[in-house]
C-alpha positions in Angstrom: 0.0 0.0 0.0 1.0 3.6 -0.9 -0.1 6.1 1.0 -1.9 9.0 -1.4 0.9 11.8 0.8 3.8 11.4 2.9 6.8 13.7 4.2 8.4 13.4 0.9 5.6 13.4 -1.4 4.1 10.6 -4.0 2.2 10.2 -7.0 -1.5 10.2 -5.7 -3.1 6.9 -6.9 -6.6 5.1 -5.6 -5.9 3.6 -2.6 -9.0 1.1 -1.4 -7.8 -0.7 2.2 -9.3 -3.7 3.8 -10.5 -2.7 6.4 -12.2 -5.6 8.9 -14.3 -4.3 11.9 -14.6 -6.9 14.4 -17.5 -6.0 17.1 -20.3 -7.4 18.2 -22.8 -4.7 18.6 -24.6 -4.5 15.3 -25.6 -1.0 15.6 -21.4 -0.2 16.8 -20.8 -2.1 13.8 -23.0 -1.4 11.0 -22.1 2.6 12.2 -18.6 2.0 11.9 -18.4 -0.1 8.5 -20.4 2.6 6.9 -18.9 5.6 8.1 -15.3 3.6 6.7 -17.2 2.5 3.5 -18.4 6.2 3.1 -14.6 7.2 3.3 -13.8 4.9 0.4 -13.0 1.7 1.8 -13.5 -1.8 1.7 -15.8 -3.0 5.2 -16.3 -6.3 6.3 -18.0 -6.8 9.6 -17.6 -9.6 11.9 -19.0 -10.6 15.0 -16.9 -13.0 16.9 -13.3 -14.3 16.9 -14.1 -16.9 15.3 -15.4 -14.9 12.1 -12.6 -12.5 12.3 -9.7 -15.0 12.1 -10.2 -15.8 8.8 -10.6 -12.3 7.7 -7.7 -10.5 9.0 -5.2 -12.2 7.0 -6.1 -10.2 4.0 -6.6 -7.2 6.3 -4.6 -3.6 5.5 -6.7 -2.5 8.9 -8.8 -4.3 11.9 -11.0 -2.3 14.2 -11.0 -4.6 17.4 -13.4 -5.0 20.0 -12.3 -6.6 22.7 -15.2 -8.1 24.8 -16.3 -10.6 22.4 -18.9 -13.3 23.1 -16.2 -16.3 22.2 -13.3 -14.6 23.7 -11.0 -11.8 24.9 -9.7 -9.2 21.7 -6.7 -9.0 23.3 -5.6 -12.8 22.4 -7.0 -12.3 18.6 -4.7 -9.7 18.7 -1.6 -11.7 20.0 -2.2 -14.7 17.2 -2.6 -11.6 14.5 0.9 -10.7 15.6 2.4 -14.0 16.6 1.5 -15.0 13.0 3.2 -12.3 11.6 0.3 -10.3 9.8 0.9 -6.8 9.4 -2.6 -5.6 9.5 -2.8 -2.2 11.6 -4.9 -2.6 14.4 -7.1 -0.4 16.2 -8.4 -0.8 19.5 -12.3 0.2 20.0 -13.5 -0.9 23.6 -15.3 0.1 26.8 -12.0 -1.1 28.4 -10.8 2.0 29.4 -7.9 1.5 31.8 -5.0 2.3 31.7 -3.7 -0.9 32.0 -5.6 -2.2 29.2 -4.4 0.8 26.8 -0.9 -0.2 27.8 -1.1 -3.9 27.3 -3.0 -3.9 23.8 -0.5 -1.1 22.3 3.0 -3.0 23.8 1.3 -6.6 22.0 0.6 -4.4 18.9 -2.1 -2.3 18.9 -1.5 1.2 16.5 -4.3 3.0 18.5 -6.7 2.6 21.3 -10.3 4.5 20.6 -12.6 4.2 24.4 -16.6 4.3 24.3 -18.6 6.2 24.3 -16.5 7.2 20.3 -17.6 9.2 16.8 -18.1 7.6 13.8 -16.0 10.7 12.6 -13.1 10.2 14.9 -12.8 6.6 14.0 -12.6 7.5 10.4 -9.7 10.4 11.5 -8.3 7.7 13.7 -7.8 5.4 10.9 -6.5 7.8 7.9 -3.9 8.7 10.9 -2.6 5.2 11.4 -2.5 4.5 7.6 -0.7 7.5 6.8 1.8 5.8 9.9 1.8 2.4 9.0 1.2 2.3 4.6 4.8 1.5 3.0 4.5 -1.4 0.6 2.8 -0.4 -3.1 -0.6 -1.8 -2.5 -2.1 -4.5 -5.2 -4.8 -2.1 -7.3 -1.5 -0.3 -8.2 -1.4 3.5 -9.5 -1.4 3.1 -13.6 -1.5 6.2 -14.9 -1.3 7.9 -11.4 -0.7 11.8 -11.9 2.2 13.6 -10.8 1.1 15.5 -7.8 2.4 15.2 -4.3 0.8 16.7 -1.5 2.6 17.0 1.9 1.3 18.6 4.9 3.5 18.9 7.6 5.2 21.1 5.4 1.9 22.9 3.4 3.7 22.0 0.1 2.3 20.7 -3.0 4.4 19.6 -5.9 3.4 18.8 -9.7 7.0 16.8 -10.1 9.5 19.1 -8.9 7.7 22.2 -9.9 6.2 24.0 -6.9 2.5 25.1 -6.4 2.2 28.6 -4.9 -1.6 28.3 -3.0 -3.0 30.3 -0.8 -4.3 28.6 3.0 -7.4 27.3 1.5 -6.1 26.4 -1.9 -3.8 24.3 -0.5 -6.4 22.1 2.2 -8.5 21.9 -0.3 -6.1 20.3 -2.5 -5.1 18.0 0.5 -8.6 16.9 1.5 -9.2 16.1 -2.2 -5.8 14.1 -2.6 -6.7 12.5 0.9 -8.7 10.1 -0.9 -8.1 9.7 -4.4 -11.3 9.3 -6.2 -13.4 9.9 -3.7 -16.4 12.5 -4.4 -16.5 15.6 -2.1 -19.9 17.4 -2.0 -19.6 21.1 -1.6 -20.8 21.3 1.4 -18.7 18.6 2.8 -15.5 21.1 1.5 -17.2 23.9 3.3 -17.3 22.1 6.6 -13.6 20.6 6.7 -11.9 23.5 5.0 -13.7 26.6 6.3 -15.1 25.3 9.3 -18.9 24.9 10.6 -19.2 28.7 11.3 -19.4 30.1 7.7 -22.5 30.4 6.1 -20.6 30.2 2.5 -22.7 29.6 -1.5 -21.6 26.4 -3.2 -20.3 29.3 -5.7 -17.4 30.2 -3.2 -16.3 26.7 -3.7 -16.2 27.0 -7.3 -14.5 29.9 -7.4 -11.8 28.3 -5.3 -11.5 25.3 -7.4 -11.3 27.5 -10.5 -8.1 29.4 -9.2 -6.5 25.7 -8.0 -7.4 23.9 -11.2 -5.6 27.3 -13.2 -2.8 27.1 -10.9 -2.2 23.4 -11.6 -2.1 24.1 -15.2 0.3 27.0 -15.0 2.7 24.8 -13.0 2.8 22.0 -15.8 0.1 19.6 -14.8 -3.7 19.7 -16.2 -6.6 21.0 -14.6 -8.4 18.4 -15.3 -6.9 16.6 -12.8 -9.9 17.5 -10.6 -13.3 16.7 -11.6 -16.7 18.3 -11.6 -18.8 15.7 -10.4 -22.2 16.7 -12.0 -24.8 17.1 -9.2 -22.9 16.2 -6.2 -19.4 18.0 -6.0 -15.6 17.3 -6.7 -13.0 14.5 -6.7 -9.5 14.1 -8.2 -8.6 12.3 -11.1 -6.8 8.9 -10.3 -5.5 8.3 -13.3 -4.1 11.8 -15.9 -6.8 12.0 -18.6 -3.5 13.2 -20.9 -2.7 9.0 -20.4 -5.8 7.8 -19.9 -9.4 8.3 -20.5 -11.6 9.3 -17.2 -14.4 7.7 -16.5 -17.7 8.3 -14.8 -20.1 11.1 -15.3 -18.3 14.3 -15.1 -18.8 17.7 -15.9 -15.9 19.7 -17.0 
C-alpha cells in the first residue's frame, strides 16, 4: 500500500484498504463499517473471533473490539501478531484502563479509541494510522497515477518538482481532495472541513476556489483536469491523468 501523501511526497493513486471491523454490537458495527465504506474503503464486519480469524489475514486495517462473546480481543490480537500479519490494528473498547491501553498497544495495537466514540473520529483515527503504517505499493496499483504530491507537515504541494504557490485554502483543499483519491466531495462537505462549521458560504465560493487551484495546476505543468466536476454532487481528483488515460464516470468539465 502507498499512502496517497507522505513527508516526501508521491504520486497520488486510488488507494482502497481492507478494512475488517470486528464487534459485536450491530448497531457499533454497522455505524462504523459505513462511516469507513463512506470514506472509500472496503468493510467487512464480523462478530466473533471466530469470524474475524479468517478475515484479518487479508486485512490492511482491523478495528477490534475486545469483549467478544467467544473470547477476549486481546488474544485475537496476539495470534494476528504472533503469525506475523501486518494488519494495523485499532483498538475500539469500553475497556478504558490504563492498564488495558498499555497492554493492547505494547502486543501491537497502532491505537486505542474508548466508548462512548464518533463515527468521525474513528474514520480520522484510521486515515492517521494508515498515513503511519502504509509503505508497501498496494495490489490495485497506480497506472496512470498523476504527478502530484501533497505533503502537509510542510503545506507543500508539488506537480514533479515544480512547486505550487496556493494560498491557505487552496492548499487544504487540495489536500482533502488528494486525501482520498477518487473519492467524491460534495460542496458542502468542502465547506465544513476546510472553512469550518461557522461560515455560512454559497456552493459558488467553492467554485470559485477550485477554478483558481485547477488554473494554478495548469500554470505549473500539470492539467486542470486533474480534478473533476462531479455533476450534481461536488468534486474528486482524477486517479489516473486524462493526458494517459481516458476518465471515466459522469463528469462535468
Amino acid at each position: 500500500m502507498t499512502s496517497p501523501q507522505s513527508q516526501t511526497g508521491t504520486s497520488l493513486q486510488l488507494v482502497t484498504y481492507r478494512i475488517v471491523v470486528i464487534e459485536d454490537e450491530p448497531a457499533i458495527a454497522e455505524s462504523v463499517a459505513y462511516s469507513l465504506e463512506r470514506d472509500g474503503h472496503s468493510v467487512a464486519t464480523a462478530g466473533t473471533i471466530a469470524e474475524a480469524r479468517e478475515l484479518t489475514a487479508t486485512a490492511d486495517l482491523v478495528v477490534l473490539d475486545l469483549i467478544l462473546p467467544d473470547g477476549d480481543g486481546m488474544e485475537l490480537l496476539r495470534e494476528v501478531r504472533a503469525a506475523g500479519q501486518q494488519a494495523a490494528v485499532i483498538v475500539l473498547s469500553s475497556r478504558d484502563a490504563e492498564t488495558d491501553r498499555v497492554t493492547a498497544l505494547e502486543i501491537g495495537a497502532d491505537d486505542y479509541v474508548t466508548k462512548p466514540f464518533s463515527p468521525r473520529e474513528v474514520v480520522a483515527r484510521v486515515r492517521a494510522v494508515l498515513r503511519r503504517t502504509t509503505g508497501a505499493a498496494h495490489p490495485d496499483g497506480n497506472r496512470g497515477a498523476i504527478p502530484l504530491s501533497v505533503d502537509r507537515e510542510s503545506r507543500r504541494a508539488l506537480i514533479q518538482s515544480h512547486a505550487l504557490e496556493l494560498t491557505r485554502v487552496e492548499f487544504d483543499l487540495l489536500a482533502v481532495l488528494a486525501d482520498t483519491p477518487g473519492r467524491v466531495f460534495t460542496r458542502a462537505q468542502l465547506i465544513d472541513i476546510v472553512w469550518g462549521d461557522g461560515f455560512a458560504l454559497s456552493d459558488r465560493t467553492v467554485d470559485s476556489h477550485v477554478k483558481l487551484l485547477r488554473r494554478k495546476i495548469a500554470e505549473a505543468g500539470g492539467n486542470a483536469d486533474w480534478i473533476e466536476t462531479v455533476r450534481g454532487v461536488g468534486y474528486r481528483i482524477m486517479v489516473d491523468d486524462p493526458l494517459v488515460h481516458d476518465a471515466t464516470g459522469e463528469i462535468e468539465t
